[in-house]
Each structure stands twice: as C-alpha cells, then as structure tokens.
C-alpha positions as CSV (number, residue, x, y, z in Angstrom):
1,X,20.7,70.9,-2.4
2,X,17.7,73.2,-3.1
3,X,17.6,77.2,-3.1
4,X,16.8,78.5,0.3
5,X,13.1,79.1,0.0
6,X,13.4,82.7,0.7
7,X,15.8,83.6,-2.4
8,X,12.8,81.9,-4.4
9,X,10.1,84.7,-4.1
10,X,7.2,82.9,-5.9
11,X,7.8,80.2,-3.7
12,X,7.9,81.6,-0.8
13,X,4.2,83.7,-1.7
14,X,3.1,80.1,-2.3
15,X,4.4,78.7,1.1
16,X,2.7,81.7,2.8
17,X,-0.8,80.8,1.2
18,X,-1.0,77.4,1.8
19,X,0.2,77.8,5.3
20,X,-2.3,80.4,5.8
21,X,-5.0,77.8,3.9
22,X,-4.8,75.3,5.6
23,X,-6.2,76.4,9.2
24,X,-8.6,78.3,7.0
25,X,-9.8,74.8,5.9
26,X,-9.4,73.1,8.8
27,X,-10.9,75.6,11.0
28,X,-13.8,77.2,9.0
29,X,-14.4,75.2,5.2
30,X,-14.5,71.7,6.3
31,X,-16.3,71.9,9.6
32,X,-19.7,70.7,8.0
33,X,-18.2,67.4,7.2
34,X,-16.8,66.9,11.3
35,X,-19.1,64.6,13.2
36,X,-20.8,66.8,15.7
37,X,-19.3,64.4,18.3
38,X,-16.2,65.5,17.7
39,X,-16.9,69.6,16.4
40,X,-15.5,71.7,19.5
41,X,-17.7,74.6,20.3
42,X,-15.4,77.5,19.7
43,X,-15.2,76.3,15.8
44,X,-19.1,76.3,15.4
45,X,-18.7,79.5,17.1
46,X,-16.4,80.7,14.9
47,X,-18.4,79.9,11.8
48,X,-21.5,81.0,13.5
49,X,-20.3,84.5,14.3
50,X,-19.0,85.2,10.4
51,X,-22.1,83.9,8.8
52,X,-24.1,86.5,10.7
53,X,-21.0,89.3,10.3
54,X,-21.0,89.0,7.2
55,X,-24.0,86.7,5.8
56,X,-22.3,84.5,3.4
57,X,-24.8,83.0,1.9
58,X,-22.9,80.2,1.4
59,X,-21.8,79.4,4.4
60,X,-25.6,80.3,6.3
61,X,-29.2,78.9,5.3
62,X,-29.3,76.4,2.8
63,X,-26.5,76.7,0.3
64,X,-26.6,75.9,-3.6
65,X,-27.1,72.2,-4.2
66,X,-23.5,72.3,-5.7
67,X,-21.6,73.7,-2.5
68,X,-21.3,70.3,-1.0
69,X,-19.3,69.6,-3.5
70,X,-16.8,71.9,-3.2
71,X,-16.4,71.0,0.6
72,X,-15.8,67.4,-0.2
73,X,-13.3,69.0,-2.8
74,X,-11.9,71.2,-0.3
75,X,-11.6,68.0,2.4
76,X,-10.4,65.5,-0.8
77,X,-7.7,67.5,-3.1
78,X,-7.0,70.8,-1.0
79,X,-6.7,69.6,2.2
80,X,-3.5,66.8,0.6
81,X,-2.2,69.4,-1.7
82,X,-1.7,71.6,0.9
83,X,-0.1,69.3,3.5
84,X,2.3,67.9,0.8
85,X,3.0,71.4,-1.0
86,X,4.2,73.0,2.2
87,X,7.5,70.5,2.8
88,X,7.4,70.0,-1.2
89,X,7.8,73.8,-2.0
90,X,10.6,73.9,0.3
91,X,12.8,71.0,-0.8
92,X,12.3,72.6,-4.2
93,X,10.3,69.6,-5.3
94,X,10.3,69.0,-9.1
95,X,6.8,67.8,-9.1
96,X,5.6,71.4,-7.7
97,X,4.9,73.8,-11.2
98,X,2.2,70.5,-12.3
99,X,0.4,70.4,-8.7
100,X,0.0,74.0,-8.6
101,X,-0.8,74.3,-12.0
102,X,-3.9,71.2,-11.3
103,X,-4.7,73.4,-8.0
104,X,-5.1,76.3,-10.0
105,X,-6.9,75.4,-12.9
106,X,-9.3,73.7,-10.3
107,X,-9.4,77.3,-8.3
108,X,-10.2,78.9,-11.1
109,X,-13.3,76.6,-12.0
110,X,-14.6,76.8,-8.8
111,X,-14.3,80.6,-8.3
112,X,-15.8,81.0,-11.9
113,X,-19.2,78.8,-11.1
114,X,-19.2,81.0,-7.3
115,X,-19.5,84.1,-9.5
C-alpha cells in the first residue's frame, strides 16, 4: 500500500503542478492545434486578452519557426505525462523518478532555446 501522498512532500508539489498544468495546456498552449469548428469563444478570448496584456510574443504575431514545435510537444508528451503522472504520483508509481526525470530534462531544453 503506497504512502499517503501528502506525507510525500515532493510528491505532493508535483501533483500540484501537473494538476495546475494541465488546464493551462488545455485551456491556453494547445488551442492553435483545435479545429476552429470546435475552439469555444471564451478560450480564444482567453488567449486573445493575455497576448495583448502582456504581448507574448510567442503567443501573438507570427512566432519563431520553432514554436510549432513545442505545441505539438506540449499536445504529444505533456499533455500524456500529465494525465498519467497525476494517478501515477499518487499510487506511488515506481516508474515516476524516470518520467519526471524525461519531462524535466525536456523542460529544461525547451526553456533553454526560449531564452
């Protein structure tokens, strides 16, 4: 039987990101790749009010040729990382310290070419 989640405190931060990841992704990173049949309004709204907030120029204009990328990335690894870490982190799945490490190494490459 596995620790309760909240006596592991690295777990539990982890939890706590991807839960709060996930409508992040779902809600604002991957909405370029929804048909626009299917897009509801107050998502486009969503993304349209905080590229003119605060004028990521990522998300608003034409973005690097390599940013389509890292939405398909987003839509392809961190979307199914993120739905299986969730239950995984709290049976205490063995498989857990490799995923994260993957999702982090894969972070970190991304954040490095952003900067």
């Amino acid at each position: 039987m596995p620790t309760p989640l909240l006596h592991r405190k690295l777990d539990t931060l982890y939890s706590i990101f991807f839960v709060i990841h996930l409508p992040i992704m779902l809600c604002f990173d991957l909405t370029p790749l929804y048909p626009s049949s299917v897009l509801p309004t107050p998502l486009l709204a969503l993304r349209t009010w905080y590229t003119t907030t605060y004028g990521d120029r990522f998300f608003s204009g034409s973005p690097p040729v390599w940013f389509p990328v890292f939405t398909w990335l987003e839509l392809l690894f961190h979307l199914p990382l993120t739905l299986w870490a969730i239950p995984a982190l709290v049976r205490e799945d063995p498989r857990v310290p490799l995923a994260l490490l993957v999702f982090g190494m894969e972070t970190t490459l991304t954040t490095v070419v952003w900067v």
